[in-house]
KOLZAMI-183202 format. One record per residue (C-alpha): residue number from 1; residue in three letters; y, x, z. Coordinates in pm, 1 decimal. Each point is the difference from the previous one (the first is absolute). Example, Ala and Ser with C-alpha at 12.3 -4.5 7.8 and 13.67 -1.06 7.14 Angstrom:
2
[1 ALA [-450.0 1230.0 780.0]]
[2 SER [344.0 137.0 -66.0]]
This chain:
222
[1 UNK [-883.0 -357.3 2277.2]]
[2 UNK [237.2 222.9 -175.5]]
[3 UNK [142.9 -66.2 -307.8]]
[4 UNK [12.2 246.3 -295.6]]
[5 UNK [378.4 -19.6 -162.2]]
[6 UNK [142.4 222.3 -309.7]]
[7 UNK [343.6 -36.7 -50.8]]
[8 UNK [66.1 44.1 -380.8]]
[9 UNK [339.7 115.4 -148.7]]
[10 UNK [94.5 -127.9 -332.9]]
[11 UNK [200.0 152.4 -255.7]]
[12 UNK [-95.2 393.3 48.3]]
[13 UNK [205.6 132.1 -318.5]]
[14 UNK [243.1 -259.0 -39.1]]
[15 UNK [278.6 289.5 121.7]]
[16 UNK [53.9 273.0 182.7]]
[17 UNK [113.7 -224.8 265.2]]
[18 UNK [-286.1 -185.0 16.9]]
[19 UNK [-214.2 287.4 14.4]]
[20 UNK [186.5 146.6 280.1]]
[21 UNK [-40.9 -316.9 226.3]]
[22 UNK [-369.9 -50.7 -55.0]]
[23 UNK [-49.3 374.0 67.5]]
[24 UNK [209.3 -28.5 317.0]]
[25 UNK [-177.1 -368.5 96.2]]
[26 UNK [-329.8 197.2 -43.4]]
[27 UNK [81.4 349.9 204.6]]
[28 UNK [186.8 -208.1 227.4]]
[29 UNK [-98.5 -299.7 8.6]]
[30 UNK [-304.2 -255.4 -42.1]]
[31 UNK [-21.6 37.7 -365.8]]
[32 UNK [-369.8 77.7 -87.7]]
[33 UNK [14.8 -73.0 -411.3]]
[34 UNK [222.0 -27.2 -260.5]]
[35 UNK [-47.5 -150.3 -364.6]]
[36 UNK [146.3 249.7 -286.7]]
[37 UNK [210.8 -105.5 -278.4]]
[38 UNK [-148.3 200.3 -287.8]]
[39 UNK [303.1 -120.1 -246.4]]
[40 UNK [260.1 61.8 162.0]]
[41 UNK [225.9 273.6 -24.6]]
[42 UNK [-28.7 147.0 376.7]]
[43 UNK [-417.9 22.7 6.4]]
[44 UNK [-26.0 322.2 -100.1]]
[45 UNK [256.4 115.5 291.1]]
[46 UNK [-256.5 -263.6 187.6]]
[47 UNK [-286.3 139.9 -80.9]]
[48 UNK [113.2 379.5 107.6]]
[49 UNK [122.7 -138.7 305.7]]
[50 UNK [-346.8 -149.8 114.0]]
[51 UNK [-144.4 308.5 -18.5]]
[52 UNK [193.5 91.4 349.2]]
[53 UNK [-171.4 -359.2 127.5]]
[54 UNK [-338.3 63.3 -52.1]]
[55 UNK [-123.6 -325.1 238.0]]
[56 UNK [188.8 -200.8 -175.0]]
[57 UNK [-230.5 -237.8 -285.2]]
[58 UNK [191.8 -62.6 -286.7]]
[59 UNK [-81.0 -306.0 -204.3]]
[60 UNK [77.7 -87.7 -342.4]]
[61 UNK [286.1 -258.7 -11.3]]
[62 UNK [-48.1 -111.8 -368.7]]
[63 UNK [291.6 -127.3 -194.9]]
[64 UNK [-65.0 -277.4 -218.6]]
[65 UNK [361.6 -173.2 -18.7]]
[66 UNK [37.8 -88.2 -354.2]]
[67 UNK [-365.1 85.7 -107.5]]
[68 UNK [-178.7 -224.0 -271.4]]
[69 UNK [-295.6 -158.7 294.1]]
[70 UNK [-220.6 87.0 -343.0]]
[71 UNK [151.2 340.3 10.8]]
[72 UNK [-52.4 93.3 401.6]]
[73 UNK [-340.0 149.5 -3.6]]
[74 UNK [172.1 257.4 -280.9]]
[75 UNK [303.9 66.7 263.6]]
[76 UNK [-228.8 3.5 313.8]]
[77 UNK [-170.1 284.6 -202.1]]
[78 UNK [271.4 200.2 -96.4]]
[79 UNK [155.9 -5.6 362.7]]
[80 UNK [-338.3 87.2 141.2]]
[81 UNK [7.1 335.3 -222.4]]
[82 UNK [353.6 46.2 69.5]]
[83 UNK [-96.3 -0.9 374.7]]
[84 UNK [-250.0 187.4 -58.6]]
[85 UNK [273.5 310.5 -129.6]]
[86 UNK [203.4 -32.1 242.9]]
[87 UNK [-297.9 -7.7 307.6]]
[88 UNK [-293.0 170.1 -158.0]]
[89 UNK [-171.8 -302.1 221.0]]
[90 UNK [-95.2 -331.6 -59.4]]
[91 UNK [171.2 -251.6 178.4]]
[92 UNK [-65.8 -133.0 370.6]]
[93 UNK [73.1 -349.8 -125.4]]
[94 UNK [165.5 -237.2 -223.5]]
[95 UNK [319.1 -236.7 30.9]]
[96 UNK [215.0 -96.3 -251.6]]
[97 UNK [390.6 1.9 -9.6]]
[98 UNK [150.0 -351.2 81.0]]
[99 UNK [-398.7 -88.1 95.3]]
[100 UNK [23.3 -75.8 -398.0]]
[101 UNK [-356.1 15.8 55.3]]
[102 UNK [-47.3 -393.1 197.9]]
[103 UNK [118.1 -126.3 -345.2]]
[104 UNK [-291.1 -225.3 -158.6]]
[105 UNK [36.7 176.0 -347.5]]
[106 UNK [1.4 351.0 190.3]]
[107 UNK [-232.2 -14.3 285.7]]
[108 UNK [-356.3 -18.1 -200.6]]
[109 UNK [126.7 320.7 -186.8]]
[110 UNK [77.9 157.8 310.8]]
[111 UNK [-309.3 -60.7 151.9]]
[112 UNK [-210.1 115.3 -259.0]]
[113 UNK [222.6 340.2 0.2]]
[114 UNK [-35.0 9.7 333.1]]
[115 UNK [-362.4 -52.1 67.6]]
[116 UNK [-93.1 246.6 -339.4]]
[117 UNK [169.8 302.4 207.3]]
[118 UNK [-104.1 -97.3 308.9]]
[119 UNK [328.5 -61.4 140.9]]
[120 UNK [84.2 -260.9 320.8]]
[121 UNK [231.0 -237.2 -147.8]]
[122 UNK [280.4 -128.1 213.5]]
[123 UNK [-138.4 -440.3 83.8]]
[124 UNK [-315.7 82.8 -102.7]]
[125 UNK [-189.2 182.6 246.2]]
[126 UNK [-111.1 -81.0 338.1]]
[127 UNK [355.4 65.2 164.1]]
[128 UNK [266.5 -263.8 83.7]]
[129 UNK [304.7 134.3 -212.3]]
[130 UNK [342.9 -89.6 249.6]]
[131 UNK [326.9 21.4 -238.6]]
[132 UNK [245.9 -132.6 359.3]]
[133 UNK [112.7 312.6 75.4]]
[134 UNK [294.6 -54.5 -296.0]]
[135 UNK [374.6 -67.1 67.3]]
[136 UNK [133.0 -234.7 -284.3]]
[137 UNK [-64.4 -303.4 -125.7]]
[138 UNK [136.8 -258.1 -221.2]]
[139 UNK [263.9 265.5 -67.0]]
[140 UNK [135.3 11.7 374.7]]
[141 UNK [-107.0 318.4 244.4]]
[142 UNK [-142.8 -68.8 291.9]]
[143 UNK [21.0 377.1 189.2]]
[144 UNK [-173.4 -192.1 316.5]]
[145 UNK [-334.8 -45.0 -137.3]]
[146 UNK [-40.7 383.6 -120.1]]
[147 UNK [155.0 91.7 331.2]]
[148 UNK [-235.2 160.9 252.0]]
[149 UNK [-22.5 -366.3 204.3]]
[150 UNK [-59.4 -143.1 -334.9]]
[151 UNK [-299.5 236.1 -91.9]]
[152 UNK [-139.1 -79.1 340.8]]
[153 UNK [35.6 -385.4 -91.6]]
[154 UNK [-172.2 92.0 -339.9]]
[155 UNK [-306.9 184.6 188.2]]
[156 UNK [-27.1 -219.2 270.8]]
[157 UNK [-140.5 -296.3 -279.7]]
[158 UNK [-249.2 213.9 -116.0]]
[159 UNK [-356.0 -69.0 99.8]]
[160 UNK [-198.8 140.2 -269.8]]
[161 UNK [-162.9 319.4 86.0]]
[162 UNK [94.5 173.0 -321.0]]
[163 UNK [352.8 -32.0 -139.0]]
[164 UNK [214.0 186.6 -267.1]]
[165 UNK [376.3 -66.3 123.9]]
[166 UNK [233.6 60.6 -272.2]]
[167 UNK [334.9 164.0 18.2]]
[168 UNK [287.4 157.0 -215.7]]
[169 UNK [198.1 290.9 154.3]]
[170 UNK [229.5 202.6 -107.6]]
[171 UNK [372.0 144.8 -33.8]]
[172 UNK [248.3 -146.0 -187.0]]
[173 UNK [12.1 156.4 -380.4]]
[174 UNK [224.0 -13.9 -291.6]]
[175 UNK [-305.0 41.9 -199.3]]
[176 UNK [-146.4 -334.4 171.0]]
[177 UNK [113.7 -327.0 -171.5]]
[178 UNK [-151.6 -236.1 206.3]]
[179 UNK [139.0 -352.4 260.1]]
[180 UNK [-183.7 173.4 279.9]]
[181 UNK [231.8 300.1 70.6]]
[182 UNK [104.2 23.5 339.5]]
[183 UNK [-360.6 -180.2 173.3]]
[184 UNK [-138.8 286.8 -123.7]]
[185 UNK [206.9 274.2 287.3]]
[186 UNK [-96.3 -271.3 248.2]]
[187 UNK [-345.3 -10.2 -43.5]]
[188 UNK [-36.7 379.6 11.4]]
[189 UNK [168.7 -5.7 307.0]]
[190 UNK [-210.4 -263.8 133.6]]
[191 UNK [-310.5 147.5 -142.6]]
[192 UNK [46.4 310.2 200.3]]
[193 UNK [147.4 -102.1 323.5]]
[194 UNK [-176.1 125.1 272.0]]
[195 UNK [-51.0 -371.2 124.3]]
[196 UNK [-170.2 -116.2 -347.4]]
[197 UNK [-291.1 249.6 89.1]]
[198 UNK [-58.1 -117.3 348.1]]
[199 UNK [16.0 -368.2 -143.0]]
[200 UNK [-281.0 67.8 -233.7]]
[201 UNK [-216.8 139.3 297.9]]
[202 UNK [114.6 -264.2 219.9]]
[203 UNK [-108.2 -233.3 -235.2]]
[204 UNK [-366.5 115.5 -70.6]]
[205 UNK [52.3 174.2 -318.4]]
[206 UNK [-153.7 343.2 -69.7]]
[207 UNK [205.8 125.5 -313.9]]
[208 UNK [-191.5 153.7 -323.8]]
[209 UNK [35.8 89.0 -346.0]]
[210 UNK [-160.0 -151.3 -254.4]]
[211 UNK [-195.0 317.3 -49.4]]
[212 UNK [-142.5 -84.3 326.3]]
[213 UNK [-136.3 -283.1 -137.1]]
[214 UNK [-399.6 -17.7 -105.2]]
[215 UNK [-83.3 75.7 -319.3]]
[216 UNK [347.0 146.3 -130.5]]
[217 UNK [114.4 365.5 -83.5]]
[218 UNK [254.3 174.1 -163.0]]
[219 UNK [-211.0 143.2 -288.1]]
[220 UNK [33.6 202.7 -296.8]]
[221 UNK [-24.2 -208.2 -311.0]]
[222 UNK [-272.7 9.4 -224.3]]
């Protein structure tokens, strides 16, 4: 039976590198949706640049570092209208940055945001979530398991027949402060290798948005 598989890009916004790699990962590559970072600096230049990608579902990747868990309903809010000016569309989903939203304090809020708007929350929806396909840990990188072997070890586990792999491409930026720098050039090459596309199909995976998905469209807001 085939297996339905979106392959979601974090960080859309972060920087004009970032932007660049999940652009390419998507036009090139096996990237079917991307989360946008509504507060940072680079997603407005992230939002014009989806218009040139229009199969590409973008997501809201909420930022809640720092937020009061009494205060996130407020801050889901305001970056819900601030997507909202920079798409003119709702949302094709919801993930937060840091998955801030798995916290015990956060995760009730987030629910209840998510399920008031109608939005398919990242864990809690009838999809297996696979976060694998990353190349650090415990402050080491480890280039092998984003490589395009390591993507095929990362598919090859899954058995679900719905599955949101995560990812984080993108060029290296001044404008980026971040640990995962250079992981993120190797996963756009490895995202768009030739091979990684036959591996998918190999597999039994059928790629697709999550606009593809029953139930969800990119709407104008009420």
């Amino acid at each position: 039976m085939t297996k339905l598989l979106i392959v979601n890009a974090d960080d859309f916004g972060a920087s004009p590198g970032t932007n660049r790699g999940i652009l390419e990962a998507h036009q090139r590559g096996i990237v079917t949706s991307t989360s946008l970072l509504v507060t940072a600096a680079a997603s407005v230049a992230a939002a014009e640049l989806a218009a040139s990608a229009p199969d590409l579902s973008i997501g809201l990747h909420a930022d809640l570092d720092g937020v009061d868990p009494d205060q996130i309903g407020d801050a889901l809010e305001r970056q819900l209208e601030r997507f909202a000016a920079l798409r003119s569309v709702s949302p094709t989903h919801l993930d937060t940055h840091h998955d801030t939203h798995r916290h015990p304090r956060a995760f009730p809020a987030v629910v209840e945001f998510a399920r008031r708007h109608g939005l398919r929350l990242r864990g809690h929806a009838r999809m297996r979530v696979c976060t694998k396909f990353y190349g650090q840990w415990s402050g080491e990188t480890h280039l092998e398991q984003i490589s395009v072997a390591g993507l095929e070890r990362v598919l090859a586990d899954i058995e679900d027949l719905m599955t949101e792999l995560t990812c984080h491409p993108g060029y290296r930026d001044p404008a980026l402060r971040t640990s995962y720098d250079a992981e993120r050039e190797v996963e756009v090459q490895t995202l768009c290798d030739p091979a990684t596309r036959a591996i998918v199909a190999r597999l039994g995976f059928r790629l697709i948005s999550f606009l593809e998905l029953p139930g969800v469209t990119a709407r104008t807001p009420a």
